[in-house]
N, C-alpha and C positions, 0 to 999 in steps of 0.2 A: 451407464443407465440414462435415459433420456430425460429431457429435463422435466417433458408434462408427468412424466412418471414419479420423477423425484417431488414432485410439488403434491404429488398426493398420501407419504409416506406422512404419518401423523409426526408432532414436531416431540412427542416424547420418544418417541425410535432416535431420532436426528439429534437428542442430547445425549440418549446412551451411546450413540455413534460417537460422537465429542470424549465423550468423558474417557471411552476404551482406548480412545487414540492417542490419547495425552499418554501412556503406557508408551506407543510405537515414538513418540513424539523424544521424549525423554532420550529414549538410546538410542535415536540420529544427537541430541545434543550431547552423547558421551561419546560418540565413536565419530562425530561430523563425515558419514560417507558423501561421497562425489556422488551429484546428479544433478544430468540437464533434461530437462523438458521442453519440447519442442511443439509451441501453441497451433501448431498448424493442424494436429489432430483434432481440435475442439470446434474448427470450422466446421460446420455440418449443414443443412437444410433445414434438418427438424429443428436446431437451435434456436437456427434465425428466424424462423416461423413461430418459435413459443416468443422471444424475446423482442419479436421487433427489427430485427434485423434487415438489412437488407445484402442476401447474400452475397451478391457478387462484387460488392463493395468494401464487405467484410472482408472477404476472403482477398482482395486485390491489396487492400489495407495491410492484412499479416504478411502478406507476400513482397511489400514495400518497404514495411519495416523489416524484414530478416535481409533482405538487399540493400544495408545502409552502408556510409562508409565508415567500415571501424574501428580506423586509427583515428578518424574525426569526432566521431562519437565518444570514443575512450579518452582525446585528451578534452574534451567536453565532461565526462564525467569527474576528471582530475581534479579541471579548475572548480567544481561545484565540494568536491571533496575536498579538496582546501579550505575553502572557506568553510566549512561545516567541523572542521576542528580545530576552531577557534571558535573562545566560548564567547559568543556573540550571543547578544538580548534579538530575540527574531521575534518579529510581526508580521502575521499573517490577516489581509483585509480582503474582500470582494464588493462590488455591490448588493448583491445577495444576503446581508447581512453578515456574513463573518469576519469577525474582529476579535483574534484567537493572540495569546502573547504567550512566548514559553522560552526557556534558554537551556541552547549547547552548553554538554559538560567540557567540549577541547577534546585534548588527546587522553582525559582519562578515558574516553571510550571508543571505539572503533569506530570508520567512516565504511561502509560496503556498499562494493560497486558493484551491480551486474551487468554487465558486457557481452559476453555470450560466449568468454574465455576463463577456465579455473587456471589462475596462474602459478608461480612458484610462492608469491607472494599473498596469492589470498589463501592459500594451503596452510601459511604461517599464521596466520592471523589470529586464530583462534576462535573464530565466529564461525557457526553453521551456515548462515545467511553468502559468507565468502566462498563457501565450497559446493556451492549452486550454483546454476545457472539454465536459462532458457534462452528460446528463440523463437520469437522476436526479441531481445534484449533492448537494456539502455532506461538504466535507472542507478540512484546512489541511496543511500539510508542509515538512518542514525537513529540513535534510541536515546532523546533529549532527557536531559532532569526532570523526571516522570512529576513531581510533586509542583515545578516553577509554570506549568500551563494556568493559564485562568484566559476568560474568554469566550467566546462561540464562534465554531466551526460548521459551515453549512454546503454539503457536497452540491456542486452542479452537474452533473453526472451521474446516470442509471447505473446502477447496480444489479446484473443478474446474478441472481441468488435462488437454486431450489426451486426454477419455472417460473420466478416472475421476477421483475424489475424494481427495484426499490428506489425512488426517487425523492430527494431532498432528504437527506438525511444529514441530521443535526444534533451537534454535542453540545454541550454548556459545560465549563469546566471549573472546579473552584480548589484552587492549591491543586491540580492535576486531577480530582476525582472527576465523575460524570453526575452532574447534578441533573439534567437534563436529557434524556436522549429520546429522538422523536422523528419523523419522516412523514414527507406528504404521500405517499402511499409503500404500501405494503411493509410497515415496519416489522410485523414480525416474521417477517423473513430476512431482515436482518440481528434479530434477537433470538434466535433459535441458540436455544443454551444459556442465554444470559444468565434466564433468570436460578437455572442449575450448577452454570457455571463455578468455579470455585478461585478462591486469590483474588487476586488483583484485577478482576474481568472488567472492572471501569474504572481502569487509570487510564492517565495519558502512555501512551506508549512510543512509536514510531513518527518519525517527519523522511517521505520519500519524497525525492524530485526527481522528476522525469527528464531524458535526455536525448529518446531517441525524433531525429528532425522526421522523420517520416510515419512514425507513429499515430493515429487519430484517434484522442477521447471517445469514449463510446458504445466499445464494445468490452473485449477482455482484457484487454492492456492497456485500461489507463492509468496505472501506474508508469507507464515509460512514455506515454503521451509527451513531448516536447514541454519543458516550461509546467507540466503538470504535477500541480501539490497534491498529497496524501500523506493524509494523517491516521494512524494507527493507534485504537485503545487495545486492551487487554495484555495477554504475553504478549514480553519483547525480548525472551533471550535468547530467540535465532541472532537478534543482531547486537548482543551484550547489555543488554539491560537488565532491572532487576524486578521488574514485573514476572510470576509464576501463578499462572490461570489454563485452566483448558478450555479458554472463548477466548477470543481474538476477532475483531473486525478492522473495517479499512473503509473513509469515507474518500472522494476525487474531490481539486476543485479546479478545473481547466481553465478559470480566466481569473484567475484569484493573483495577488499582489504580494511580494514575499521583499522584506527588509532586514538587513542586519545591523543591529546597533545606527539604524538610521538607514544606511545607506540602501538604495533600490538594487535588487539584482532580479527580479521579476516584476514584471509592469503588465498587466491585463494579459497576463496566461503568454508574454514572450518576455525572453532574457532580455536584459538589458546590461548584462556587463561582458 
C-alpha cells in the first residue's frame, strides 16, 4: 500500500491491525519459520517523495550496503557479539541529550546476529530473531535486563512511519518502564497502538548495534547503519526476552556513545575498538 495512503487509514483500524497480528505473531514464535527479506523492494519514488527522500541516493545506498564484504562484516558482528554476552553495566550518551544506563544479562540470553546468512548455528539457537534475515543486512541484538534501564534515550534519526517521518523521539526510563515518551514531531505516529496495546508495551526492551560499514542512517535501515545504536521498547521475544505486548517500537541514534563497564567501544557514532 503506498505510504500517503496508509497515512490516511484512521489510527483505530492500525491498532486492530496490531492487535490481530499478535495471533500471526505468536505462531512464527512457536514454529520460528525461515525468512529473508530483501529491502530493495521498499525503494520506490512515491516513498521518497512522501518521506523526504532523495531517491537515487536511496536507492545507491541499499545497493552499497547488500554489496558489502561479508566475511568482514560477520567477523565485525562476532567481536560486537562478544562483548554483548558479558554482563557489562552499559552507557549510552549523545549530545542530544541521552544519557540512558541499563545492563546485559551474559549468556543467560542469546546475542542475534543478522548477516544476510541463516546458519547451522542460528537454527540452534532458539530465537526467531536468528532465523531471519534481510538484505541489506548487518546488525547484532540483545534483549538486556528489561527492569535495570533508567535514563533518557533521544533518537537522531527520522523515522518513517504510516506516511510521515517521526523525529526526535524520546524515552525516559525509570527501573525499565517509560515514564516519558515524546517526539518533536509526529509522535503519534509512532504510538499508534500504544495506548491499546497490551503487556509490557513500555518496558525497556532491545539494544541493537549496527555493523554494516556501508550502510547510511536515514532512511530504512538504520538499524544496520555502521556504529548505529537502537534501542527497542515493548515485545522482545523475537530476540529471548521476557517482555509479551502486541506494540513494539524502535528509536536510532547515529552519533550517540556506547560504554561498557567504562570502557569506550563507540565514540561519536564510530567504533572504537
Amino acid at each position: 500500500m503506498a505510504a500517503k495512503k496508509r497515512a490516511r487509514i484512521a489510527k483505530s483500524k492500525w491498532a486492530a491491525y496490531y492487535h490481530a497480528e499478535d495471533a500471526h505473531h505468536q505462531k512464527n514464535l512457536e514454529k520460528k519459520p525461515k525468512s529473508a527479506f530483501v529491502g530493495m523492494s521498499l525503494v520506490t519514488r512515491e516513498r521518497a517523495r512522501t518521506y523526504g527522500f532523495n531517491y537515487a541516493a536511496w536507492k545507491k545506498n541499499v545497493e552499497d550496503a547488500i554489496n558489502v564484504n561479508y566475511p568482514a562484516m560477520t567477523k565485525m558482528a562476532n567481536l560486537v557479539k562478544g562483548l554483548l554476552l558479558v554482563p557489562h553495566n552499559v552507557h549510552i550518551t549523545a549530545d542530544n541529550g541521552t544519557d540512558l544506563r541499563f545492563r546485559l544479562p551474559g549468556t543467560a540470553r542469546p546475542v542475534d546476529i543478522t548477516d544476510g546468512v541463516i546458519s547451522d548455528e542460528d537454527l540452534a539457537s532458539g530465537t526467531l530473531a536468528d532465523v531471519q534475515t534481510s538484505l541489506p543486512a548487518g546488525s547484532v541484538t540483545v534483549a538486556p535486563i528489561e527492569e535495570s534501564a533508567n535514563g533518557r534515550f533521544v533518537g537522531d534519526v527520522g523515522i518513517p512511519s504510516v506516511g510521515k517521518l517521526i523525529e526526535g523521539i524520546s524515552w525516559t526510563f525509570k527501573d525499565g518502564k517509560v515514564t516519558e515518551y515524546t517526539a518533536k514531531r509526529n509522535l503519534a505516529n509512532a504510538q499508534i497502538n500504544y495506548a491499546e496495546g497490551t503487556g509490557a508495551k513500555d518496558m525497556f526492551g532491545t539494544l541493537t548495534i549496527g555493523v554494516n560499514p556501508k550502510a547510511k542512517a536515514g532512511y530504512l535501515h538504520n538499524f544496520i547503519a555502521n556504529a548505529a545504536l537502537t534501542i527497542g521498547i515493548g515485545d522482545n521475544r523475537d530476540n529471548g526476552g521476557k517482555n509479551t505486548s502486541d506494540y513494539g517500537f524502535a528509536g536510532f541514534l547515529a552519533s550517540g556513545n556506547l560504554r561498557l563497564d567504562g570502557k569506550r567501544i563507540i565514540e561519536g557514532g564510530r567504533f572504537v575498538v
